[in-house]
C-alpha positions as CSV (number, residue, x, y, z in Angstrom):
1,X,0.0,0.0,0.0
2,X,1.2,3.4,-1.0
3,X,0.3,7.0,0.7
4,X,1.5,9.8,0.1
5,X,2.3,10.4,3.8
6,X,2.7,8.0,6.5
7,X,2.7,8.8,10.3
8,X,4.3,6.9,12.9
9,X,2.9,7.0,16.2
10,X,-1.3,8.4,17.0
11,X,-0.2,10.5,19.9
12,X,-0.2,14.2,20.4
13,X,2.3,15.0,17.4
14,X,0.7,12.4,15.1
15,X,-3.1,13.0,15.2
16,X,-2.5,16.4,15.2
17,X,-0.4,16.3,12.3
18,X,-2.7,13.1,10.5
19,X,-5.9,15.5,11.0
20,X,-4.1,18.6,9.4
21,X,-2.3,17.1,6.5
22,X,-5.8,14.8,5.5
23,X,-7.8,17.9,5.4
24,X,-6.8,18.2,1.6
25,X,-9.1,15.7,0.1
26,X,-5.5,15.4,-2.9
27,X,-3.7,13.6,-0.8
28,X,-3.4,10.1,0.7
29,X,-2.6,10.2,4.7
30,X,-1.7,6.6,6.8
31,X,-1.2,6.8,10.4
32,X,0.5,3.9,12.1
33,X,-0.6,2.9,16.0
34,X,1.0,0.4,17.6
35,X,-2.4,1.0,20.8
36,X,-6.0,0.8,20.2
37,X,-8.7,3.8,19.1
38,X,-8.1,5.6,22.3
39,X,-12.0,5.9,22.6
40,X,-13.1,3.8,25.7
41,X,-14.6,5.1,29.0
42,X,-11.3,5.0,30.7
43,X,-10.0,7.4,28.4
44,X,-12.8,9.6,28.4
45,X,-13.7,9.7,32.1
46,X,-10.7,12.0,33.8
47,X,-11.3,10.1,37.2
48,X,-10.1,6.7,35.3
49,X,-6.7,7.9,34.4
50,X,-5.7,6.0,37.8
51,X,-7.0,2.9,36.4
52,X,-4.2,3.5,33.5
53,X,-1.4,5.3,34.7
54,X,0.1,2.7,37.2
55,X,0.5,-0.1,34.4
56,X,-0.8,-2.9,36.2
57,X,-2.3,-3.9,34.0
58,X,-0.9,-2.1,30.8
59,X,-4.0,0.0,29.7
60,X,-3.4,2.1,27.0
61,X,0.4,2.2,28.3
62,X,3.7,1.3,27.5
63,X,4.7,1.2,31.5
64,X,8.1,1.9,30.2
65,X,11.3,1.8,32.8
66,X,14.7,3.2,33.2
67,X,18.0,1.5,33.4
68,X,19.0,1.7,37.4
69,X,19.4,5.1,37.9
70,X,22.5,5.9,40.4
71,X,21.0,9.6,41.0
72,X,17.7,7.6,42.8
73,X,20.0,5.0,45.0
74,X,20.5,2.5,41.9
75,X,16.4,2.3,41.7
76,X,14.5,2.3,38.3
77,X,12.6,4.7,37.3
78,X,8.8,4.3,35.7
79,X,8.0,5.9,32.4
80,X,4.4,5.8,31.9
81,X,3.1,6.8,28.2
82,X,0.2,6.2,25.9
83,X,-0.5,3.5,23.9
84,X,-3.6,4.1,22.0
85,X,-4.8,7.0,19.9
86,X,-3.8,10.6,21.7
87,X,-0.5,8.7,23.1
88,X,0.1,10.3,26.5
89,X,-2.8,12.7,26.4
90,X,-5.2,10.2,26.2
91,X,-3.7,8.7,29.6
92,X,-2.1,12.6,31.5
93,X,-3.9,14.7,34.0
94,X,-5.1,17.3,31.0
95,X,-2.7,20.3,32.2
96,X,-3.0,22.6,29.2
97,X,0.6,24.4,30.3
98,X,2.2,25.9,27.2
99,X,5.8,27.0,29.6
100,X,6.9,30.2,29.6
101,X,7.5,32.2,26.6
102,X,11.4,32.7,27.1
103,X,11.8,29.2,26.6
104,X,11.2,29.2,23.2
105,X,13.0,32.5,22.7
106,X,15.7,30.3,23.9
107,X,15.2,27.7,21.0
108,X,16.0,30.9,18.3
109,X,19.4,31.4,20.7
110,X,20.0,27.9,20.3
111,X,20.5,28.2,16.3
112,X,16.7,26.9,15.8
113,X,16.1,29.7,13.5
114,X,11.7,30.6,13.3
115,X,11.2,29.2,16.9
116,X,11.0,32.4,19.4
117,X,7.6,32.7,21.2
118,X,6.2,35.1,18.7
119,X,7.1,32.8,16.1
120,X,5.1,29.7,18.1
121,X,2.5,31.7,19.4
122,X,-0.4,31.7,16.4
123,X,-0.2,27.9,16.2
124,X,-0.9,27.4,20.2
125,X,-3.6,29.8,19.6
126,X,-4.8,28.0,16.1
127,X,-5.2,24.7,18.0
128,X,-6.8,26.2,21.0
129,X,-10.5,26.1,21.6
130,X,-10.6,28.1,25.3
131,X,-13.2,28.5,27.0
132,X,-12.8,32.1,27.6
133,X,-12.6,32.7,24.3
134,X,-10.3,34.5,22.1
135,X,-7.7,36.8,23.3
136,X,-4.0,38.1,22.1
137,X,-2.9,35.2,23.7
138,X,-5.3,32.6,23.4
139,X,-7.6,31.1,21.3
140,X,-11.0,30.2,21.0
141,X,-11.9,28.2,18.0
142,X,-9.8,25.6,17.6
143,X,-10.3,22.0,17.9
144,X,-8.2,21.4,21.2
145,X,-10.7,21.9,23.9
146,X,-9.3,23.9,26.9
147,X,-11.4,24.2,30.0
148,X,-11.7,25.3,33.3
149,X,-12.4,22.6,35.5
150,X,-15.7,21.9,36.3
151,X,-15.7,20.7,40.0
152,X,-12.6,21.8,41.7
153,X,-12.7,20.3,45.5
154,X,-12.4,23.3,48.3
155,X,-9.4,21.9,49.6
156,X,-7.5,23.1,45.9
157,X,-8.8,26.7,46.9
158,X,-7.2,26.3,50.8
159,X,-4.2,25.0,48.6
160,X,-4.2,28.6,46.8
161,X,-4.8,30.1,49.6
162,X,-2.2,28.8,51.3
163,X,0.1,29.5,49.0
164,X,-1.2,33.4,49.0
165,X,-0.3,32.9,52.7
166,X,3.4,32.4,52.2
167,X,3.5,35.5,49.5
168,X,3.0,33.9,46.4
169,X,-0.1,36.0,44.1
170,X,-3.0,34.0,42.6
171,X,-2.8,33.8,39.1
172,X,-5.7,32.6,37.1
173,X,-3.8,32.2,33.6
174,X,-0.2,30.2,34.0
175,X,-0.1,30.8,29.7
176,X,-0.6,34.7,30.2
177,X,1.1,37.5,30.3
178,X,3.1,36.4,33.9
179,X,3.6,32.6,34.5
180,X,4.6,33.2,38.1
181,X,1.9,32.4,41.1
182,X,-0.4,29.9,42.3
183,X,-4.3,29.2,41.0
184,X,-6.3,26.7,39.1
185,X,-4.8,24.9,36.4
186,X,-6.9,24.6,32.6
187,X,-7.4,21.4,31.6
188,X,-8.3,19.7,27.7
189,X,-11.4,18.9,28.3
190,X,-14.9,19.4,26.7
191,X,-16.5,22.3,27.6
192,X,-20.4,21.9,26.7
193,X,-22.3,20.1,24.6
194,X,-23.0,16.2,24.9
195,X,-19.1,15.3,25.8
196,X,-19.3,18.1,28.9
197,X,-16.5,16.6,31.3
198,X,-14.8,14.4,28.7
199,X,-11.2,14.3,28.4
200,X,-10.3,16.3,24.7
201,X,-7.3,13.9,24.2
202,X,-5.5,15.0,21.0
203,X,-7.6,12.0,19.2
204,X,-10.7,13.2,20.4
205,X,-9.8,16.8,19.4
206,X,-7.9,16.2,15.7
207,X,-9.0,12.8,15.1
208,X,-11.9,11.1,16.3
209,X,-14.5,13.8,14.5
210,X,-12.7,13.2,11.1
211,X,-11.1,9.8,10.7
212,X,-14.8,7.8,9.6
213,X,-15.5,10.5,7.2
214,X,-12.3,11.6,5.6
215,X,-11.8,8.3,2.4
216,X,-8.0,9.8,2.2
217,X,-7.4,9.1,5.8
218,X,-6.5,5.6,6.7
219,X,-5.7,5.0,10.4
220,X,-4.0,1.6,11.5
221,X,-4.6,0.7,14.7
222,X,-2.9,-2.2,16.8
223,X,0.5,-2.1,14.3
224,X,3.8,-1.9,15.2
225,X,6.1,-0.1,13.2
226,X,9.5,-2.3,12.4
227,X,11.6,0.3,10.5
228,X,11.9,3.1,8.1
229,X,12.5,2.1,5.1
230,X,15.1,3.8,2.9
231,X,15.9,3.8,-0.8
232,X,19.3,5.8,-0.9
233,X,18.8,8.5,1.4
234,X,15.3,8.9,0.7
235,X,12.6,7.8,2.9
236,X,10.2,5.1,0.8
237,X,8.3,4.0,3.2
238,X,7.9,2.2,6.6
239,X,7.9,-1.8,7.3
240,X,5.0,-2.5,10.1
241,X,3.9,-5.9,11.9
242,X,-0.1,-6.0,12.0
243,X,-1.8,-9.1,12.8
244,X,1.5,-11.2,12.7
245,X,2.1,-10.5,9.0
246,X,4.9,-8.1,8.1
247,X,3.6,-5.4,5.3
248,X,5.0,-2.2,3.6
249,X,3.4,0.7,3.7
250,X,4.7,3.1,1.1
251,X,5.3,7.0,1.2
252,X,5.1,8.8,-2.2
253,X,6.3,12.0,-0.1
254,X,7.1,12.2,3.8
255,X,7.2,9.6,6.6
256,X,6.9,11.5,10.1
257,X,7.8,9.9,13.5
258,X,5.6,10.7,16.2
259,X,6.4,8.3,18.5
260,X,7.6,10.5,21.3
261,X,11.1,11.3,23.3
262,X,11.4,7.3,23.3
263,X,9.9,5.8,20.6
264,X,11.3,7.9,17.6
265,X,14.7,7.9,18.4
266,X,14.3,3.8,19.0
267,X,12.7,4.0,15.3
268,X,15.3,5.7,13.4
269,X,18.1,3.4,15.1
270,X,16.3,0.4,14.5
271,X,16.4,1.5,10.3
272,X,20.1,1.8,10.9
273,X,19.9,5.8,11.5
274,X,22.1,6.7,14.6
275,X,25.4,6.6,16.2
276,X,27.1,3.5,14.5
277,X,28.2,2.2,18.0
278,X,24.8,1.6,19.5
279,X,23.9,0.2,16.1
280,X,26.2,-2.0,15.3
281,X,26.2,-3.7,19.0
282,X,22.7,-4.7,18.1
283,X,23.9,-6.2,14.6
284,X,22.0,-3.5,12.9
285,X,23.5,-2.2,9.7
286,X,24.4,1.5,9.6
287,X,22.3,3.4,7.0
288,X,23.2,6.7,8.1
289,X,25.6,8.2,10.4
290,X,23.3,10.6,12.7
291,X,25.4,10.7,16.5
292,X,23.0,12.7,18.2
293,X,20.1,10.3,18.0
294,X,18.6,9.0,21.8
295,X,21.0,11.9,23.4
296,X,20.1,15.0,25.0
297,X,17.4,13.7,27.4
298,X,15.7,16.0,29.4
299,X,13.0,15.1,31.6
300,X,11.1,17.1,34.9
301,X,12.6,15.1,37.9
302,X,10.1,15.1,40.8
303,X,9.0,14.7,44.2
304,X,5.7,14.5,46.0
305,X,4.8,15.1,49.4
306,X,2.0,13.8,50.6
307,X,-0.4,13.8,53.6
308,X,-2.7,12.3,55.7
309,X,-6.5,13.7,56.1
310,X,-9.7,13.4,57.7
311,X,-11.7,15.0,54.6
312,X,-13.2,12.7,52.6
313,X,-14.2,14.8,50.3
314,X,-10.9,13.2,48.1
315,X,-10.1,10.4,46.5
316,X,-9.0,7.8,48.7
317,X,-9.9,4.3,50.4
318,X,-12.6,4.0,52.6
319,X,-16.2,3.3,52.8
320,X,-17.4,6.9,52.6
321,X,-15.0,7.5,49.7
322,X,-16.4,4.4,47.8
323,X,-20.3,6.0,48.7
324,X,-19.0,9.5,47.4
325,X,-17.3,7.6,44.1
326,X,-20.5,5.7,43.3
327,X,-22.6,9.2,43.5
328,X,-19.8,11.0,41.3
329,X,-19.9,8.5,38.9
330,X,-23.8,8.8,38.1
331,X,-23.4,12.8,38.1
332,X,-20.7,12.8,35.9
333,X,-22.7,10.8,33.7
334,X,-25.7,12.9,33.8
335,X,-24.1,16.1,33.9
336,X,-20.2,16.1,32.9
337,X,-19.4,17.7,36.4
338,X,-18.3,16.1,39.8
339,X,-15.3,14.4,41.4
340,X,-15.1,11.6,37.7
341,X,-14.4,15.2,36.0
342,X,-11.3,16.0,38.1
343,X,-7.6,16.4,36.7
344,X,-6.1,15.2,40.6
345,X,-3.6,17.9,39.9
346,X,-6.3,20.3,39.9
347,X,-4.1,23.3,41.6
348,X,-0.2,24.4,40.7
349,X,1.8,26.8,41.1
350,X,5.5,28.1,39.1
351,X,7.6,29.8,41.9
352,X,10.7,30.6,41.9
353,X,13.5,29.6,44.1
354,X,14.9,32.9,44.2
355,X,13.4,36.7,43.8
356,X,16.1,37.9,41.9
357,X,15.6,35.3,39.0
358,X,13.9,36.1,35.5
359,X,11.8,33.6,35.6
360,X,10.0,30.3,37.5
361,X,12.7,27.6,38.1
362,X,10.2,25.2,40.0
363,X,6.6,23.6,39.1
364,X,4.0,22.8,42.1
365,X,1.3,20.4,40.8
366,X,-1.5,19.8,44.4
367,X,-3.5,16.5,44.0
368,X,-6.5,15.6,45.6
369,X,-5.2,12.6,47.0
370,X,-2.4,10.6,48.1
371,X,0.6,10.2,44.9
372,X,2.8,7.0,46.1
373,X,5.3,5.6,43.5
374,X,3.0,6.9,40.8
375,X,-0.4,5.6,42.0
376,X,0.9,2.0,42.2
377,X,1.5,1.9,46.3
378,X,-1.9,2.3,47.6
379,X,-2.9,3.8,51.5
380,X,-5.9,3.5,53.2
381,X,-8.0,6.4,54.1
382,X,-7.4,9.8,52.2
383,X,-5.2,12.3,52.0
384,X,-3.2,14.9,49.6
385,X,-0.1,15.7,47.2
386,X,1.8,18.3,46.4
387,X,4.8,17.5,43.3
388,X,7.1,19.6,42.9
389,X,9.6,19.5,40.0
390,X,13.0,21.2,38.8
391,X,12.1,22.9,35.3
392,X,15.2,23.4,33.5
393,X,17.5,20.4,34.6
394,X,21.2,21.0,33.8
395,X,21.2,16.8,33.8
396,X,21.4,14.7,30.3
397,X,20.5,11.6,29.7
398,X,20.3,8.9,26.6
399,X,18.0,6.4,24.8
400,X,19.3,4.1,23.3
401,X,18.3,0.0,22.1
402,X,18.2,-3.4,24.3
403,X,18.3,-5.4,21.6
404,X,17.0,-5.2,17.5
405,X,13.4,-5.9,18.3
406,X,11.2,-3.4,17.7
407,X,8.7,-4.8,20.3
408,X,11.3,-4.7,23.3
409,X,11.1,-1.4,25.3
410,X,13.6,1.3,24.3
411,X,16.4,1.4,26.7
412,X,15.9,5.0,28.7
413,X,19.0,6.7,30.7
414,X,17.6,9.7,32.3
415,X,20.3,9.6,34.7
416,X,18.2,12.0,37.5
417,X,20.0,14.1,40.1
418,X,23.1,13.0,38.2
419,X,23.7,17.2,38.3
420,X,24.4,18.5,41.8
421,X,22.9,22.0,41.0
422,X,19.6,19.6,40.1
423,X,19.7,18.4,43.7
424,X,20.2,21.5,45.6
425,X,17.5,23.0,43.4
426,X,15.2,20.2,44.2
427,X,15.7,20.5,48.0
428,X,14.8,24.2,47.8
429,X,11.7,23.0,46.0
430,X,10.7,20.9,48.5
431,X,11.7,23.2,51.7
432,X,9.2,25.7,50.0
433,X,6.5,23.5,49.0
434,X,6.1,22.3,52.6
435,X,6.2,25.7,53.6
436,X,2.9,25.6,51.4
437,X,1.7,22.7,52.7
438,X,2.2,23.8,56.7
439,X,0.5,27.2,56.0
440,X,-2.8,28.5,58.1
441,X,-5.5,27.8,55.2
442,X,-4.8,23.9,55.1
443,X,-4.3,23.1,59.1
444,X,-7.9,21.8,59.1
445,X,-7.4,19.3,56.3
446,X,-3.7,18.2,57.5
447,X,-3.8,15.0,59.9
448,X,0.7,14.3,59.3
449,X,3.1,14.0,56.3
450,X,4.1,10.7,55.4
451,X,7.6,9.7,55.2
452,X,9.1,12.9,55.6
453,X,7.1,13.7,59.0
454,X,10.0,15.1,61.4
455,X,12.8,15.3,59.0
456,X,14.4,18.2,58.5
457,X,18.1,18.6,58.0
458,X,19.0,19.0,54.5
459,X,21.3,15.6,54.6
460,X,17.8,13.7,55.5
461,X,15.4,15.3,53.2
462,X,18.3,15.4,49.7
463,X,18.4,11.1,51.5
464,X,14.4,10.7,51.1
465,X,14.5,12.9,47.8
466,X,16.8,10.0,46.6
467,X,14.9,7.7,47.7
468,X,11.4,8.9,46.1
469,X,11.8,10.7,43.3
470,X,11.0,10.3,39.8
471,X,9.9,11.6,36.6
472,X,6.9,13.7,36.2
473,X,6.3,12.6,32.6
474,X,7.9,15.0,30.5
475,X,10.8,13.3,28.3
476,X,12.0,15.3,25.5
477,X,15.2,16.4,23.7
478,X,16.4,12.9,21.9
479,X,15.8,13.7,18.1
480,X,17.4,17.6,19.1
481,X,16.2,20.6,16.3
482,X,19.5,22.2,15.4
483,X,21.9,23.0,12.7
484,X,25.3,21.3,14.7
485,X,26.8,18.1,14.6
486,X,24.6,16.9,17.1
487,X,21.1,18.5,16.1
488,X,18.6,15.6,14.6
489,X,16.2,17.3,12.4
490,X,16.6,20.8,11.5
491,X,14.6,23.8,12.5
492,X,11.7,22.8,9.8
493,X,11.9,19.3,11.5
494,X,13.7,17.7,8.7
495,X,16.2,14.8,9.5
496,X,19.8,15.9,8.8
497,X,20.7,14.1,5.8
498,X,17.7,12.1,4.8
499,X,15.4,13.0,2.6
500,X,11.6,12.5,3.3
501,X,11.6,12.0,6.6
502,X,10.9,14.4,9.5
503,X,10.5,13.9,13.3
504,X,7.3,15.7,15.0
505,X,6.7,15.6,18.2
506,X,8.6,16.4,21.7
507,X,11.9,14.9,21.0
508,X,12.5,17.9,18.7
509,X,13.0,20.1,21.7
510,X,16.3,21.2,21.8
511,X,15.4,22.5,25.7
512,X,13.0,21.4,28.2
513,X,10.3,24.2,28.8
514,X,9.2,25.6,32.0
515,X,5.8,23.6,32.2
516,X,4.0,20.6,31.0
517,X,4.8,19.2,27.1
518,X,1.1,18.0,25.8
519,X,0.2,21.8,24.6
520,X,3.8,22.3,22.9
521,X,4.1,18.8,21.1
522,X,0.8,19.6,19.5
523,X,1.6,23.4,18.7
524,X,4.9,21.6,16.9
525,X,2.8,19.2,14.5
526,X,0.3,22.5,14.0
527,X,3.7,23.5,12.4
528,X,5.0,20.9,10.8
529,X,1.7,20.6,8.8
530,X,2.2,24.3,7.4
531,X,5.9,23.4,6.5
532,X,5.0,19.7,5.0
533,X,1.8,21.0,2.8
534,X,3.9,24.2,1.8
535,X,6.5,21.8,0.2
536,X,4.2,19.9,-1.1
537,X,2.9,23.3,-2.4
538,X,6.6,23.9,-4.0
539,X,6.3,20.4,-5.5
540,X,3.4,21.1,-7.2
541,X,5.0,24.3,-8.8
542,X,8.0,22.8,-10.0
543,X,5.2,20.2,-11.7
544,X,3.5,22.9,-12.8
545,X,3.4,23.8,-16.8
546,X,6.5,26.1,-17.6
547,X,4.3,28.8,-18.4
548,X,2.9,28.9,-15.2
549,X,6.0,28.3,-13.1
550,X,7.1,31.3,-15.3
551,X,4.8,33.8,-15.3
552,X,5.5,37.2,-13.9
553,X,1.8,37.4,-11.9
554,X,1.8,37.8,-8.5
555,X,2.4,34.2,-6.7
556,X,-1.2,33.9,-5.5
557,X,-2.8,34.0,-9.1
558,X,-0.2,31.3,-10.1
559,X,-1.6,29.2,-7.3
560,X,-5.0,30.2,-8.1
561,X,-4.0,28.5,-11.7
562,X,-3.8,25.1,-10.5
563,X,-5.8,24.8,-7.5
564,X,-6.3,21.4,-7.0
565,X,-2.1,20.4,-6.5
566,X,-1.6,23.5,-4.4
567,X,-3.0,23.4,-0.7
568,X,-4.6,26.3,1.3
569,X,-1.5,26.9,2.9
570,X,0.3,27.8,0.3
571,X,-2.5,30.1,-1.0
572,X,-2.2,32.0,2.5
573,X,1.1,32.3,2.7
574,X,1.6,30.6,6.1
């Protein structure tokens, strides 16, 4: 089967970027998924993510896990991501977090040329269907649904409050004008209508209302992709196992790997597309000499804090919470509102761990219930959270293979606290979240900390930090935009010396931004689907009749001239 672009990978970069590129009816669009449709209950109610995220069992996840990590007291880390349509959006706590604006200013520093926040900021706001409507920084009419919560729990606002308590000023809008403060996160989720309350996954915004009515889109579900296959230095095409039989799919034009900060680079060093040692330890042949793939990990090291309460107005174990889950469940069904609509994380906070700094170095995330080893060590009664994470970590870390299987799990090197600037920062984090946590507005919901109850010297606390902390779920950096010897792709998302073949989705990130990744990963596929369909624009032209390539009209009218090889985007200009 031939296409003229194949997609690897149905998460946030790859529906996305499916969705755009299918909406001209010219061309043929495949998108490979290794998960399922992404459409079941457990993916739509918001409540049910803690059926998914622990992996046990492995629904709609990967469950991924680090290599021992010596930063973490030789312990492995978990790396939960999606495995169905919407990848890890279809299984996170809906943040919509775009980070703060400098951070992309910082890409354009970087050498990735067309990437400062000005540059980025129509496609966040093209994607963007807010609730509050459109505004110079936000906007209202696009297919990503971002809401405000519909039933935060009154122990959130203490959690604000609190926070107020110790100095910190509410803010209402962490993607405004000033990211600093404490308030209510937004969230992707449906905002009216008959899916009120749903999670808006990136499938359920991009690609669930189109894929049964577009013929030129063809979604495979339940495949695993094997390798890119090359002719030269071309991309031709990608080899996939569905049902046990190994197929081709072909690509007349582009393959894109959407796989995330794991599966892409995995990908391209399973087709032989990497550094040649990693390569040729797995007895894969070297294709093309790309060092930089699986390096430059970045990822939001983390630790929680949690507490004991009396208030069972949470989630938690106990015969009143089971009463109070039973009643949420039939309101939410009814009504889209209530405890089955709730995030967990549903307050936050960006602080930084200094006044004289430019900008938030640390990320608060408050959860409405007890957060142990990612929700896979369970405690009777209820309780709270409060994450916090180090935003910008100075450490690096690697993916690379275990073996030449394409079903095996990538191999992922974090390598956490391996910095000692990430440490100290990380103990300041937690010395001012519990400064949070132990303010006035939350004594009547606070019974005792757990673990950390009593400790206090920094030796003990950086000890327990070791001891418990872990990723927060944002892995980027491994297929790195650039123009240097290391880069991946350059700034358009091209791979360096391949033709054919782009990477879209976080791995691209040549930094880590100050917030959560699901908004930015789908802002970078809104642009690669303007770059792609441009070229494909360019294509036509060169195609075109030398009379029209030729003629001295304005380049609009010699679009207008053949209109049906020449997409929107290259009509607008964008």
């Amino acid at each position: 089967m031939d296409f003229d672009y194949v997609i690897v990978g149905g998460g946030s970069g790859g529906a996305t970027l499916a969705s755009r590129l299918s909406e001209d009816p010219s061309v043929q669009v495949c998108l490979i998924e290794a998960g399922g449709d992404g459409r079941g209950i457990l993916v739509r109610a918001p409540a049910a993510v803690v059926l998914m995220l622990p992996g046990r069992p492995k629904i709609n996840n990967f469950a991924f896990q680090t290599v021992p990590q010596p930063g973490l007291n030789g312990r492995r880390g978990y790396q939960p991501r999606g495995r169905c349509l919407g990848g890890s959006s279809a299984i996170n706590a809906m943040l919509y977090v775009r980070g703060h604006r400098t951070d992309y200013d910082d890409w354009g520093r970087l050498g990735c040329e067309g990437w400062s926040f000005d540059d980025v900021l129509p496609s966040f706001k093209r994607a963007e269907g807010n609730q509050r409507g459109e505004s110079a920084l936000h906007g209202g009419s696009g297919p990503l649904q971002v809401a405000e919560q519909q039933s935060p729990r009154p122990i959130t606002e203490a959690f604000i409050q609190a926070g107020i308590e110790c100095g910190l000023a509410r803010n209402d809008d962490f993607n405004g004008p000033e990211q600093e403060g404490i308030g209510l996160y937004q969230v992707t989720q449906f905002h009216g209508g008959p899916k009120n309350g749903e999670r808006c996954s990136a499938a359920a915004a991009y690609l669930h209302p189109v894929m049964n009515q577009r013929p030129n889109l063809h979604v495979m579900s339940d495949t695993q992709a094997q390798r890119v296959l090359l002719e030269g230095r071309r991309a031709v095409g990608v080899e996939v196992m569905r049902a046990g039989v190994v197929e081709r799919i072909g690509a007349r034009r582009e393959v894109a790997l959407c796989g995330g900060a794991f599966n892409s680079p995995q990908l391209l060093m399973l087709s032989g597309i990497g550094d040649p040692g990693e390569l040729v330890r797995h007895g894969i042949a070297v294709q093309h000499v790309l060092p930089g793939v699986g390096q430059n990990l970045q990822d939001h090291t983390d630790f929680v804090l949690s507490y004991k309460s009396g208030e069972t107005d949470l989630f938690g174990i106990g015969l009143a919470g089971t009463v109070n889950l039973v009643k949420a469940i039939a309101e939410w069904r009814k009504t889209g509102s209530g405890m089955i609509a709730t995030p967990f994380a549903e307050g936050g906070g960006f602080i930084k761990s200094s006044p004289d700094l430019a900008r938030p170095d640390l990320q608060l995330h408050f959860v409405i219930s007890i957060v142990d080893d990612h929700a896979r060590k369970l405690h009777p009664g209820y309780g709270f959270s409060c994450h916090v994470c180090v935003l910008r970590p100075k450490g690096r870390g690697e993916v690379g293979l275990h073996d030449a299987n394409a079903a095996s799990a990538p191999r992922i090197d974090p390598r956490f606290l391996s910095h000692p600037d990430d440490v100290a920062l990380l103990l300041k984090g937690v010395r001012r979240a519990r400064e949070i946590m132990r303010a006035p507005a939350l004594a009547r919901y606070r019974r005792r900390e757990l673990y950390t109850e009593g400790v206090e010297s920094d030796e003990d606390l950086i000890r327990h930090i070791r001891s418990r902390a872990d990723t927060i779920y944002h892995p980027v950096g491994t297929c790195r935009m650039g123009t240097d010897a290391m880069a991946v792709v350059d700034p358009q998302l091209r791979v360096h010396g391949i033709e054919g073949l782009r990477v879209v989705d976080a791995s691209v990130m040549p930094t880590l931004i100050g917030g959560n990744t699901n908004a930015p990963t789908i802002m970078i596929a809104e642009r690669a689907a303007d770059w792609i369909r441009a070229a494909d624009g360019a294509r036509a032209l060169q195609q075109a009749p030398a009379a029209i390539r030729v003629s001295p009209v304005a380049p609009a009218a010699a679009v207008d001239a053949a209109p049906d090889r020449i997409p929107e985007v290259a009509r607008s200009g964008s």
